[in-house]
N, CA, C and O atoms as CSV, one atom per row, in Angstrom:
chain,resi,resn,atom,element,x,y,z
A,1,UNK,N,N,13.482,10.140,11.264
A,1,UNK,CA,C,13.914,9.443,10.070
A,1,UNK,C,C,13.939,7.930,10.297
A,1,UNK,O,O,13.622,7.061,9.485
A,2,UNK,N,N,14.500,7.732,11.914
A,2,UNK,CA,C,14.111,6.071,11.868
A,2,UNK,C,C,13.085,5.705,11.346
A,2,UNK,O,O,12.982,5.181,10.237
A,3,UNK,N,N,11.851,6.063,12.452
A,3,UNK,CA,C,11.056,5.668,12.449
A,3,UNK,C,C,10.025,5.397,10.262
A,3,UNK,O,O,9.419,4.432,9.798
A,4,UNK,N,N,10.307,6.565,9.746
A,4,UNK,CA,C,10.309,6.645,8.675
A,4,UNK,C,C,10.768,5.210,7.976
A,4,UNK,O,O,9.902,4.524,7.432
A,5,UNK,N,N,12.024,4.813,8.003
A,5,UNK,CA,C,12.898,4.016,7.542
A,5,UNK,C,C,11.999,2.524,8.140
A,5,UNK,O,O,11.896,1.489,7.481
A,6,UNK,N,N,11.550,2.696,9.207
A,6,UNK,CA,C,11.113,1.447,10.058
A,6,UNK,C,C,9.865,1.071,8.967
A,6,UNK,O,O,9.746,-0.029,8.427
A,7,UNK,N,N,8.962,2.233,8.764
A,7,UNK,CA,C,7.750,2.269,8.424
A,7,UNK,C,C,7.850,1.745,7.292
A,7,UNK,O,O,6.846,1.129,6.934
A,8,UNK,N,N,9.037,1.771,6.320
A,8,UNK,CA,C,9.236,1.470,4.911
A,8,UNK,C,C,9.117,0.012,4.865
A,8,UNK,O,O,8.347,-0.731,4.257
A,9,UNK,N,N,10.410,-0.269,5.942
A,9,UNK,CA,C,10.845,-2.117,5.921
A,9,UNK,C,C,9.624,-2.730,6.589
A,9,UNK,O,O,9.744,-3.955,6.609
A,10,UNK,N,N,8.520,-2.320,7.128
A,10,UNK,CA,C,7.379,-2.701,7.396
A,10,UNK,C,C,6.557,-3.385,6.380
A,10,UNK,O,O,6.094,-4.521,6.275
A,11,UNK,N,N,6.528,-2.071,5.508
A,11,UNK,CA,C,5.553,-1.559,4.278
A,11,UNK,C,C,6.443,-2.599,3.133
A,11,UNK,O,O,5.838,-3.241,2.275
A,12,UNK,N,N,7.509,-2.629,3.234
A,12,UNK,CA,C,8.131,-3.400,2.376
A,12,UNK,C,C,7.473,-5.568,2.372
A,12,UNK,O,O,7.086,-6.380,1.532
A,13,UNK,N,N,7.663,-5.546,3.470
A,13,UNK,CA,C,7.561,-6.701,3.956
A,13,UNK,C,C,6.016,-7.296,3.575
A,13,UNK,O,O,5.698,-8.170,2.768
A,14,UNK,N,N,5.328,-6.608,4.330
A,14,UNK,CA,C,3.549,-6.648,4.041
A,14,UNK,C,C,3.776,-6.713,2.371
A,14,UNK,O,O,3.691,-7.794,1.788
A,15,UNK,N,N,4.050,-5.555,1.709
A,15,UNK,CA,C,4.137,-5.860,0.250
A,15,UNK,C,C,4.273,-6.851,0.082
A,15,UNK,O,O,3.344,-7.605,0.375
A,16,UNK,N,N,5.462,-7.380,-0.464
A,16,UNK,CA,C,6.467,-8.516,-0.457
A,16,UNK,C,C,5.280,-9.563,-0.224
A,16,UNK,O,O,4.870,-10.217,-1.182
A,17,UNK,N,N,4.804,-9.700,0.879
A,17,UNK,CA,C,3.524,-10.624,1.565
A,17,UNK,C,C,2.450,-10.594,0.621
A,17,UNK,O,O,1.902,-11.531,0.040
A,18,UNK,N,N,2.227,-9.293,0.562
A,18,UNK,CA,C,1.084,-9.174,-0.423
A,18,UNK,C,C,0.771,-9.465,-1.720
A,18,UNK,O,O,-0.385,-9.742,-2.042
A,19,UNK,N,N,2.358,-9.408,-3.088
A,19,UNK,CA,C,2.099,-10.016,-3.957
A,19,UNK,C,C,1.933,-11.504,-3.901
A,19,UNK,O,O,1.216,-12.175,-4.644
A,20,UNK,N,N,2.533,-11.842,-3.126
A,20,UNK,CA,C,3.344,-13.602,-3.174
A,20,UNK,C,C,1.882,-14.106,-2.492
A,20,UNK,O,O,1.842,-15.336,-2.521
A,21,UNK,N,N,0.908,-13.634,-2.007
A,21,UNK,CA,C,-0.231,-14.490,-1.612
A,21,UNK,C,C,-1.438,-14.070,-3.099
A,21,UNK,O,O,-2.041,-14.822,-3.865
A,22,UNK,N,N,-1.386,-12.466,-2.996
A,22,UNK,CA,C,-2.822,-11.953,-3.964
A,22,UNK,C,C,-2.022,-11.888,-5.578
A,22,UNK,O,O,-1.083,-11.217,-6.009
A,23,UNK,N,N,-3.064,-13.114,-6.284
A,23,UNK,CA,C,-2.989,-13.172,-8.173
A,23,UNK,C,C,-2.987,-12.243,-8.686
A,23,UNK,O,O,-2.519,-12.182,-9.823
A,24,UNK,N,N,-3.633,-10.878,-7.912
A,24,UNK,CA,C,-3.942,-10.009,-8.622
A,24,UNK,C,C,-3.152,-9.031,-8.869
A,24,UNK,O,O,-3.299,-8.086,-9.643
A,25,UNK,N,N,-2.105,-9.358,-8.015
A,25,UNK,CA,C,-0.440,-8.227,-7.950
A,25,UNK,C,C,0.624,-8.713,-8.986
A,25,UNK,O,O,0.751,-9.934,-9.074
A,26,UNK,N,N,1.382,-7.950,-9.757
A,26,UNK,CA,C,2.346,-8.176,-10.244
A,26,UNK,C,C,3.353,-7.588,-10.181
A,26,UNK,O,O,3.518,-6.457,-10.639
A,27,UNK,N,N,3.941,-8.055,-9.778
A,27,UNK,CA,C,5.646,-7.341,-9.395
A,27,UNK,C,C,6.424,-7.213,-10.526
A,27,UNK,O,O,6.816,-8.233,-11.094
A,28,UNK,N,N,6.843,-5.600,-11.136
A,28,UNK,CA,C,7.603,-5.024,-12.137
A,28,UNK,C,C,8.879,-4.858,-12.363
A,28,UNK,O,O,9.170,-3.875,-11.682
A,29,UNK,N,N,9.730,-5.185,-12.853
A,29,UNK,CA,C,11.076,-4.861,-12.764
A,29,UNK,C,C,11.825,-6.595,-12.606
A,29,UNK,O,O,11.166,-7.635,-12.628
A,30,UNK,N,N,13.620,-6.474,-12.423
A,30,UNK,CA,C,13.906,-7.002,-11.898
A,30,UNK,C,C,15.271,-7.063,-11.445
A,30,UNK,O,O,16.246,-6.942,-12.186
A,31,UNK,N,N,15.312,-7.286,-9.993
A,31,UNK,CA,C,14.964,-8.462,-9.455
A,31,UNK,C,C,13.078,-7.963,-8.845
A,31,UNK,O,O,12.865,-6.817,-8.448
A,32,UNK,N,N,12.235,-8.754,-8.878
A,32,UNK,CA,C,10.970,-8.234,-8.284
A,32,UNK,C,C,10.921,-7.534,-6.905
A,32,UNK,O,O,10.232,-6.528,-6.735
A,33,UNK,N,N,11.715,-8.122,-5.863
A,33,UNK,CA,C,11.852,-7.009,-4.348
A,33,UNK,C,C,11.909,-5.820,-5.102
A,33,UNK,O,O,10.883,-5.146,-5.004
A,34,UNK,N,N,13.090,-5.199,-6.068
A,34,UNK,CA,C,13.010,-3.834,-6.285
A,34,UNK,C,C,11.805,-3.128,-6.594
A,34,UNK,O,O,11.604,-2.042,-6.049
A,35,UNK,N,N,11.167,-3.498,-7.215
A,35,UNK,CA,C,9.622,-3.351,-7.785
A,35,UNK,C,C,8.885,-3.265,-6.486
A,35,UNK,O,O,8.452,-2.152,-6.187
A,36,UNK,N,N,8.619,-4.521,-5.455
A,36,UNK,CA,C,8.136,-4.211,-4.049
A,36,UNK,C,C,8.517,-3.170,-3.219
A,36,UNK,O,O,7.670,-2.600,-2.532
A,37,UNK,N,N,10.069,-2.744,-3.187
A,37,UNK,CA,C,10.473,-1.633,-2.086
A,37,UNK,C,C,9.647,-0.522,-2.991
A,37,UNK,O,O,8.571,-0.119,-2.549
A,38,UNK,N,N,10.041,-0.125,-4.003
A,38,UNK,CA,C,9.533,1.010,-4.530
A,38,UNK,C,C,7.972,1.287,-4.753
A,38,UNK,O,O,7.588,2.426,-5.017
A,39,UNK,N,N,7.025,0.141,-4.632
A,39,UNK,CA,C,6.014,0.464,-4.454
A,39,UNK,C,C,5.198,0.779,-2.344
A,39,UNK,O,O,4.104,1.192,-1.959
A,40,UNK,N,N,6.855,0.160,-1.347
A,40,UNK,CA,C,6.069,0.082,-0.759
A,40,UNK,C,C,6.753,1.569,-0.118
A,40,UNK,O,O,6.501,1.957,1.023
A,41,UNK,N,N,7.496,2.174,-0.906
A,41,UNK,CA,C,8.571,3.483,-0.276
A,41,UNK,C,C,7.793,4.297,-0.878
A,41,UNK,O,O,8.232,5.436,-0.716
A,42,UNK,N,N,6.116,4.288,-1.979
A,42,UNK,CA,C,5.264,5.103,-2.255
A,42,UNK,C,C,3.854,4.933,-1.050
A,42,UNK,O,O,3.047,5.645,-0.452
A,43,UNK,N,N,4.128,3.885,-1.163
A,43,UNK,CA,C,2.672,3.666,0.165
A,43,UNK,C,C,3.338,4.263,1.535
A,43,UNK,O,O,2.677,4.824,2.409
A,44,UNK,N,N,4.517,4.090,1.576
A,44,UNK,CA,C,4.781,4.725,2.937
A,44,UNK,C,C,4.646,6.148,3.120
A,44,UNK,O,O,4.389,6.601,4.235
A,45,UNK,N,N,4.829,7.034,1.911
A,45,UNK,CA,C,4.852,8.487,1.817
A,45,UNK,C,C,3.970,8.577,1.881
A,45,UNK,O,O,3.639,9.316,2.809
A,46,UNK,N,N,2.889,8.025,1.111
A,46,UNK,CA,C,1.126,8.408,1.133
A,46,UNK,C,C,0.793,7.844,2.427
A,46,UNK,O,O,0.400,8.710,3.209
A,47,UNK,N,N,0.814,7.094,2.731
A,47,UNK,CA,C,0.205,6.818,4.586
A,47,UNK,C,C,0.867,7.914,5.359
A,47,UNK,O,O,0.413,7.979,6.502
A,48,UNK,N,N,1.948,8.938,5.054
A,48,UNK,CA,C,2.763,9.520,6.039
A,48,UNK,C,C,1.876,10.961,6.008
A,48,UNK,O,O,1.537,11.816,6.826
A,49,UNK,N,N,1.743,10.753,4.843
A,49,UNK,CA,C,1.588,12.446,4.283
A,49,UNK,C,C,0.145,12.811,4.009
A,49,UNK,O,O,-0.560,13.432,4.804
A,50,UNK,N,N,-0.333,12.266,2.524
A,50,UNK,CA,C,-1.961,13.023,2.879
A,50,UNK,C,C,-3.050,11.694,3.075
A,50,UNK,O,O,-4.239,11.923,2.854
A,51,UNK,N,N,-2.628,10.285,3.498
A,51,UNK,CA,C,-3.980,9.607,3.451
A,51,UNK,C,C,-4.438,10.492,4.953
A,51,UNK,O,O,-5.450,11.169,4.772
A,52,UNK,N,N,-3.910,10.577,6.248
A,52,UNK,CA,C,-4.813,10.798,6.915
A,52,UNK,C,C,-5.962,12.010,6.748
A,52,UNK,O,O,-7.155,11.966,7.046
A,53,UNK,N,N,-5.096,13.233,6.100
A,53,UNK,CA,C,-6.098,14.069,5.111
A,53,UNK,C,C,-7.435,14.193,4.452
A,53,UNK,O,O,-8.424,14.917,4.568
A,54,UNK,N,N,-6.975,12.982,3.562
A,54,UNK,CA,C,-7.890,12.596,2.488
A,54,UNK,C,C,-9.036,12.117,3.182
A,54,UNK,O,O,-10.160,12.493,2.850
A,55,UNK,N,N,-8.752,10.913,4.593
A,55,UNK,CA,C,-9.562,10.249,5.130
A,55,UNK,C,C,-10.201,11.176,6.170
A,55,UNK,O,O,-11.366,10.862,6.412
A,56,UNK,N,N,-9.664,12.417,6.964
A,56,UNK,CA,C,-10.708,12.990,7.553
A,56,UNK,C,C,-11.457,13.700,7.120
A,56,UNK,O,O,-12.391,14.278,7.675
A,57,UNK,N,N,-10.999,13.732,5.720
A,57,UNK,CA,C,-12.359,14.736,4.616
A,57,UNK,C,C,-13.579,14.142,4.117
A,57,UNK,O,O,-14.741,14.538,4.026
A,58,UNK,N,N,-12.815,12.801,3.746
A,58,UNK,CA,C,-14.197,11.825,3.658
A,58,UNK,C,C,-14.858,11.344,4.282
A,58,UNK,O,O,-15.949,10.904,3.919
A,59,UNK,N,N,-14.260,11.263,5.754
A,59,UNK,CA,C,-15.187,11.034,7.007
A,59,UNK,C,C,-16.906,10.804,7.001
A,59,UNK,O,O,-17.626,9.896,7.417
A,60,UNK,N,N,-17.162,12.087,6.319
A,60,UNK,CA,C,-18.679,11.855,6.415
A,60,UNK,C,C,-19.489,10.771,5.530
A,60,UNK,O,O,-20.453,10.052,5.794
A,61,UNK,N,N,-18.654,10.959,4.308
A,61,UNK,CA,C,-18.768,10.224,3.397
A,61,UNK,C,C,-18.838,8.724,3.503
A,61,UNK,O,O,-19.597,8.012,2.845
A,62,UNK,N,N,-17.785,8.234,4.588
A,62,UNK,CA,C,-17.301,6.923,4.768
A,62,UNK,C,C,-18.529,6.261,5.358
A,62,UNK,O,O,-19.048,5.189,5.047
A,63,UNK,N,N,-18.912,7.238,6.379
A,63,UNK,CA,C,-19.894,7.075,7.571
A,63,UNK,C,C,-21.344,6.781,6.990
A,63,UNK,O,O,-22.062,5.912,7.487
A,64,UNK,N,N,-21.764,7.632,5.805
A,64,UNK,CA,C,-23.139,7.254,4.980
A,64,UNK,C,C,-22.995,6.511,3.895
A,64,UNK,O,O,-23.998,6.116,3.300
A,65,UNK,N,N,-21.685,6.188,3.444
A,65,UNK,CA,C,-21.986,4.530,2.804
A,65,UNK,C,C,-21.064,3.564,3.502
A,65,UNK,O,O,-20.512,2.690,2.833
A,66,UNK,N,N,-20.909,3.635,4.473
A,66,UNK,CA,C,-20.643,2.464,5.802
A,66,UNK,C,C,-19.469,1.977,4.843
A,66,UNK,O,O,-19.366,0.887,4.281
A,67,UNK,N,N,-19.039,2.526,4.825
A,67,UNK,CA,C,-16.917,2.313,4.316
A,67,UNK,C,C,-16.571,2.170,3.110
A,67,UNK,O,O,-15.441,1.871,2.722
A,68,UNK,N,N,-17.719,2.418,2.310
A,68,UNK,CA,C,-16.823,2.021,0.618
A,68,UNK,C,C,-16.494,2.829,0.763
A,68,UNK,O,O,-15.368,2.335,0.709
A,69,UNK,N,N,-16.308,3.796,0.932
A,69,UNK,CA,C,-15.383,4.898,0.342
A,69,UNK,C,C,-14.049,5.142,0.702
A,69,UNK,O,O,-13.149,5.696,0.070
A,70,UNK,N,N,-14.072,4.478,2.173
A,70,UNK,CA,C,-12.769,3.850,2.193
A,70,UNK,C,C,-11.848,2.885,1.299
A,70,UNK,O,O,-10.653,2.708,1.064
A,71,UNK,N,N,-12.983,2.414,0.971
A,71,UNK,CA,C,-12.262,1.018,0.127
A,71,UNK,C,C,-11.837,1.243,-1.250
A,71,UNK,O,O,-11.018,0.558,-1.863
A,72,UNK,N,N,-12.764,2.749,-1.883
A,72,UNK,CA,C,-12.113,3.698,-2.922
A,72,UNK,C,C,-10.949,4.270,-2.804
A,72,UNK,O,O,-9.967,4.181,-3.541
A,73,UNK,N,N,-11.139,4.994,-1.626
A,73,UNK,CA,C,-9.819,5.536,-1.324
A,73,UNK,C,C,-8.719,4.668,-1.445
A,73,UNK,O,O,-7.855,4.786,-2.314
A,74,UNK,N,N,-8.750,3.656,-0.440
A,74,UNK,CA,C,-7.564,2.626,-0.431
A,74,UNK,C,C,-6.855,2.271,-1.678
A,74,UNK,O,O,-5.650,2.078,-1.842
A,75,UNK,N,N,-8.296,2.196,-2.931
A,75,UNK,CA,C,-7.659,1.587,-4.656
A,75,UNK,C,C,-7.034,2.682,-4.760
A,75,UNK,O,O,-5.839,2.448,-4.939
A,76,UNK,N,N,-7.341,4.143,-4.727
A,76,UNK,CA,C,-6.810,4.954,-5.733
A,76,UNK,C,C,-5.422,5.353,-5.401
A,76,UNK,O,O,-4.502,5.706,-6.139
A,77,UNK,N,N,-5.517,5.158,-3.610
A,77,UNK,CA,C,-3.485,5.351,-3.061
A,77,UNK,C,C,-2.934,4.406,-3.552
A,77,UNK,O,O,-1.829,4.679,-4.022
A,78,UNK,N,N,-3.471,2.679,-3.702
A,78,UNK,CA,C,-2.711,1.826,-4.168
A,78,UNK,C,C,-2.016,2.124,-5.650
A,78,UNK,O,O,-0.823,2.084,-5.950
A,79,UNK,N,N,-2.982,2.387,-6.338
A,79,UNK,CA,C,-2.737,2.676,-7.397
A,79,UNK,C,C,-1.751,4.030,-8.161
A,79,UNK,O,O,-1.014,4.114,-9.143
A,80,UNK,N,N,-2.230,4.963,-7.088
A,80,UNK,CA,C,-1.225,5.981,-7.207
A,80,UNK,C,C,0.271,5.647,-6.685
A,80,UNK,O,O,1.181,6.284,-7.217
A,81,UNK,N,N,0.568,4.788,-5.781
A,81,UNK,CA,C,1.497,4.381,-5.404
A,81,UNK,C,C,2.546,3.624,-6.497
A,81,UNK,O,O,3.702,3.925,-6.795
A,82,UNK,N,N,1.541,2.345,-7.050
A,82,UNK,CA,C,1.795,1.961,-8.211
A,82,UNK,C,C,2.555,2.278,-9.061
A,82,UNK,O,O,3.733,1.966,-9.237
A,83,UNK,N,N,1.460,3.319,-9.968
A,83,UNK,CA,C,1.912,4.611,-10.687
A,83,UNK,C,C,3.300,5.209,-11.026
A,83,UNK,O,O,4.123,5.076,-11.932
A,84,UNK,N,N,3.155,6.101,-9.611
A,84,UNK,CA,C,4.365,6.594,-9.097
A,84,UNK,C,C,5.668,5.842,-9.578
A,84,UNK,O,O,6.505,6.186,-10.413
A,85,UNK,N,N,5.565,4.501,-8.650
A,85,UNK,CA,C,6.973,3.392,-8.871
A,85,UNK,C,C,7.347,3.613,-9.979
A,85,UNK,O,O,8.334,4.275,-10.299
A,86,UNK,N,N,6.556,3.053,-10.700
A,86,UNK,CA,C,6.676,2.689,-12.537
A,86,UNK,C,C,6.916,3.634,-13.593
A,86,UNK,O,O,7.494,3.516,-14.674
A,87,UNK,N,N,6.223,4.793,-12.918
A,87,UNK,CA,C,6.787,5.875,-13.804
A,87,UNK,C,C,8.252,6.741,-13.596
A,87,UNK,O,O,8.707,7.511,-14.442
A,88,UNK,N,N,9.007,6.373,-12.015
A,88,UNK,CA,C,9.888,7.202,-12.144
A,88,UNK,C,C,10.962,6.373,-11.853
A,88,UNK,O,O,12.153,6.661,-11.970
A,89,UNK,N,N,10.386,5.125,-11.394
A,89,UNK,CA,C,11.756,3.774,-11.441
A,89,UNK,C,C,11.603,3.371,-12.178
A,89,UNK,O,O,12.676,2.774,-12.267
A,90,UNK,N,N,10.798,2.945,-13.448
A,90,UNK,CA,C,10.529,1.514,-13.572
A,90,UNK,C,C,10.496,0.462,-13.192
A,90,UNK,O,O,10.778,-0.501,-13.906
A,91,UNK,N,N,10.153,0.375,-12.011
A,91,UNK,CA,C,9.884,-1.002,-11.067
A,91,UNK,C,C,8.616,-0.502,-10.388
A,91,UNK,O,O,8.172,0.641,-10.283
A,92,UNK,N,N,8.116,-1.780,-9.916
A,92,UNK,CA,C,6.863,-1.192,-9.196
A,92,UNK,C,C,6.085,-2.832,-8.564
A,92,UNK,O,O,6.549,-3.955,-8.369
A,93,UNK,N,N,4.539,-2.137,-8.387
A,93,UNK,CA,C,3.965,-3.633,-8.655
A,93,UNK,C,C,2.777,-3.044,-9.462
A,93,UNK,O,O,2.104,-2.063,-9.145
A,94,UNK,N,N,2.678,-3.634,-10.294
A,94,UNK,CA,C,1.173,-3.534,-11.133
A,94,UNK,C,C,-0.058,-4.458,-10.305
A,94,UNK,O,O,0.044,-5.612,-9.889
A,95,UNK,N,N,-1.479,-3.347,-10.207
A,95,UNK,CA,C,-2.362,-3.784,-9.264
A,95,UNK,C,C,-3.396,-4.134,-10.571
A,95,UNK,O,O,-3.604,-3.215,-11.363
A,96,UNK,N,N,-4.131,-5.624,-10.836
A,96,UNK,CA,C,-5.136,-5.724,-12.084
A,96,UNK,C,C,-6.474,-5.206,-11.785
A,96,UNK,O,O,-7.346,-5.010,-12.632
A,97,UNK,N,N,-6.606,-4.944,-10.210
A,97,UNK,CA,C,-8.058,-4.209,-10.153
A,97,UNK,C,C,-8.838,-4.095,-8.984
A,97,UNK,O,O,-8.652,-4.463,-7.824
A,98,UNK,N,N,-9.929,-3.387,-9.664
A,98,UNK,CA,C,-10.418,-2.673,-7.755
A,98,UNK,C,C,-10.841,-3.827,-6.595
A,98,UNK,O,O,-10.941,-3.622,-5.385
A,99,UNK,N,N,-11.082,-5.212,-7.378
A,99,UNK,CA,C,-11.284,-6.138,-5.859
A,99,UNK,C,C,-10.175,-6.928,-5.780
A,99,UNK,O,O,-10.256,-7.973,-5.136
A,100,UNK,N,N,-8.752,-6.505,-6.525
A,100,UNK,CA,C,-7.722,-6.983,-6.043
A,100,UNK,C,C,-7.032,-6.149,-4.988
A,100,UNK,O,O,-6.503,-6.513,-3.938
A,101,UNK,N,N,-7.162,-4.976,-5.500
A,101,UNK,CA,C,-6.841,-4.020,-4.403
A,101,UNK,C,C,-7.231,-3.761,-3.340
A,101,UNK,O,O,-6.518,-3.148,-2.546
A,102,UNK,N,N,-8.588,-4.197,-3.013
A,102,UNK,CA,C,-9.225,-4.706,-1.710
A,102,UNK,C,C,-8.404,-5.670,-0.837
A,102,UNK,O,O,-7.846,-5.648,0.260
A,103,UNK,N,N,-8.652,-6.750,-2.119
A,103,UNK,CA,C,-8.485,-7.825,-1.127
A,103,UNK,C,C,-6.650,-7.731,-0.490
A,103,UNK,O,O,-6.196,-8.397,0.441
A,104,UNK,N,N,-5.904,-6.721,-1.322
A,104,UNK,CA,C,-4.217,-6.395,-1.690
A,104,UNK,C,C,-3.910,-6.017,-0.205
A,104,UNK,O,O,-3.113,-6.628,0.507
A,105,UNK,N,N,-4.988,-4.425,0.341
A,105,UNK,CA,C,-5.331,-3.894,1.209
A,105,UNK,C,C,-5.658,-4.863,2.465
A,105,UNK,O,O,-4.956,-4.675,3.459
A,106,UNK,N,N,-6.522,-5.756,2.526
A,106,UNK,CA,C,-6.358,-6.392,3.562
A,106,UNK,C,C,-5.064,-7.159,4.071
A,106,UNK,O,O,-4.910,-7.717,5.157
A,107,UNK,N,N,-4.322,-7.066,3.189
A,107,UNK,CA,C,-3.606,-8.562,3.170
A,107,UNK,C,C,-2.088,-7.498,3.975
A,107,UNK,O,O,-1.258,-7.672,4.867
A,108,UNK,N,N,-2.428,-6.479,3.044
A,108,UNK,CA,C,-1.379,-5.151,3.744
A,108,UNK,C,C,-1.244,-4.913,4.909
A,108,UNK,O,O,-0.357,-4.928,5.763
A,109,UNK,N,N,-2.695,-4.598,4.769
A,109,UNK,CA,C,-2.447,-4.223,6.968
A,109,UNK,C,C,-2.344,-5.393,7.483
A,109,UNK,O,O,-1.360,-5.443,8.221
A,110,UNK,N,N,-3.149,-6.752,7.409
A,110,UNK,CA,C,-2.789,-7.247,8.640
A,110,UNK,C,C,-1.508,-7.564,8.983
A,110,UNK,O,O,-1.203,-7.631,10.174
A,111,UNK,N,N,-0.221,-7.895,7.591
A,111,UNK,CA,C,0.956,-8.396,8.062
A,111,UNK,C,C,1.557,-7.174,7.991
A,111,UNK,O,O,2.694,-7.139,8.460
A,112,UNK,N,N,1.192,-6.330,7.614
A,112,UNK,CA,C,1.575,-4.714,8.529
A,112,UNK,C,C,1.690,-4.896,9.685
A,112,UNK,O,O,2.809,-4.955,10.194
A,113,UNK,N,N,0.331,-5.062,10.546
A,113,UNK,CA,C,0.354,-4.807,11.878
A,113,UNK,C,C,0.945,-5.867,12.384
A,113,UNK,O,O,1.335,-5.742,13.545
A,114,UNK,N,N,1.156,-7.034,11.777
A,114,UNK,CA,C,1.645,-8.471,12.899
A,114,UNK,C,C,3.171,-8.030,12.618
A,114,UNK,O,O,4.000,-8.363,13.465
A,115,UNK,N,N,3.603,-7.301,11.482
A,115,UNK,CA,C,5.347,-7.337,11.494
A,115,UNK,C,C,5.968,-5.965,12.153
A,115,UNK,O,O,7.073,-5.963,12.694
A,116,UNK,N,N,4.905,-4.472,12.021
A,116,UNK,CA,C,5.265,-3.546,13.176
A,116,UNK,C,C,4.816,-4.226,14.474
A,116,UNK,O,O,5.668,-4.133,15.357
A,117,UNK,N,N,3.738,-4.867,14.814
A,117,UNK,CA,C,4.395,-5.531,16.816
A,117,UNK,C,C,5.277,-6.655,16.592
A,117,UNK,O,O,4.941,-7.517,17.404
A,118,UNK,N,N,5.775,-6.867,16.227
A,118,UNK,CA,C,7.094,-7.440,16.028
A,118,UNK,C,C,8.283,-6.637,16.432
A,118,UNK,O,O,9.131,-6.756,17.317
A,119,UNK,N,N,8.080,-5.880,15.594
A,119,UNK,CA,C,9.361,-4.522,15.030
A,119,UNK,C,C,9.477,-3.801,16.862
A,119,UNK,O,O,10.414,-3.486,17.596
A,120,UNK,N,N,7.766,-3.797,16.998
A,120,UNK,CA,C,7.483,-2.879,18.420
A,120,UNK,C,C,7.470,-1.399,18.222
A,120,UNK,O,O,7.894,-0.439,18.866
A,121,UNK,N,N,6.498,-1.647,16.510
A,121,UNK,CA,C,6.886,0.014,15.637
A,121,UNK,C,C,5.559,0.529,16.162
A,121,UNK,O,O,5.196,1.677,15.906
């Protein structure tokens, strides 16, 4: 469950990071953090639960068009994540579109990964 909890305030943070740099995010609700935790306490369940799934099914897929389909995948968890927030909090972040969500996605992991070796998650 820590670790869970760790993964959130991670996921939270990168969010948080992620609207406040990419135009293309809008943070729902307010105060706006609430809108960020709850979209990033949906990305954390979906990274926990079926992206690795999803991604070893598409594997082959990924491999013969050399990663878009990753980069599909990535919109449609964002978006389902989204979704999710907004429909059962009303808070969330609203994503305006598939090369925001790209670029949303990059911006995710890397201060993902620079704030879990931080964390030492």
């Amino acid at each position: 469950m820590k670790s869970f909890l760790t993964s959130w305030l991670v996921m939270t943070i990168a969010a948080a990071v992620m609207v406040a740099v990419t135009p293309g995010m809008t943070p729902v609700g307010e105060p706006p953090i609430l809108g960020i935790a709850a979209f990033a306490l949906f990305m954390a369940l979906i990274n926990a639960s079926i992206k690795p799934i999803v991604h070893l099914i598409a594997l082959p897929f990924a491999i013969l068009s050399l990663g878009l389909v990753t980069l599909i995948i990535n919109w449609l968890f964002m978006r389902l994540a989204s979704w999710l927030a907004v429909s059962l909090f009303s808070v969330g972040v609203f994503v305006h579109g598939f090369w925001w969500s790209v670029l949303g996605s990059l911006v995710l992991t890397i201060v993902a990964g620079i704030v879990g070796s931080i964390l030492d998650q």
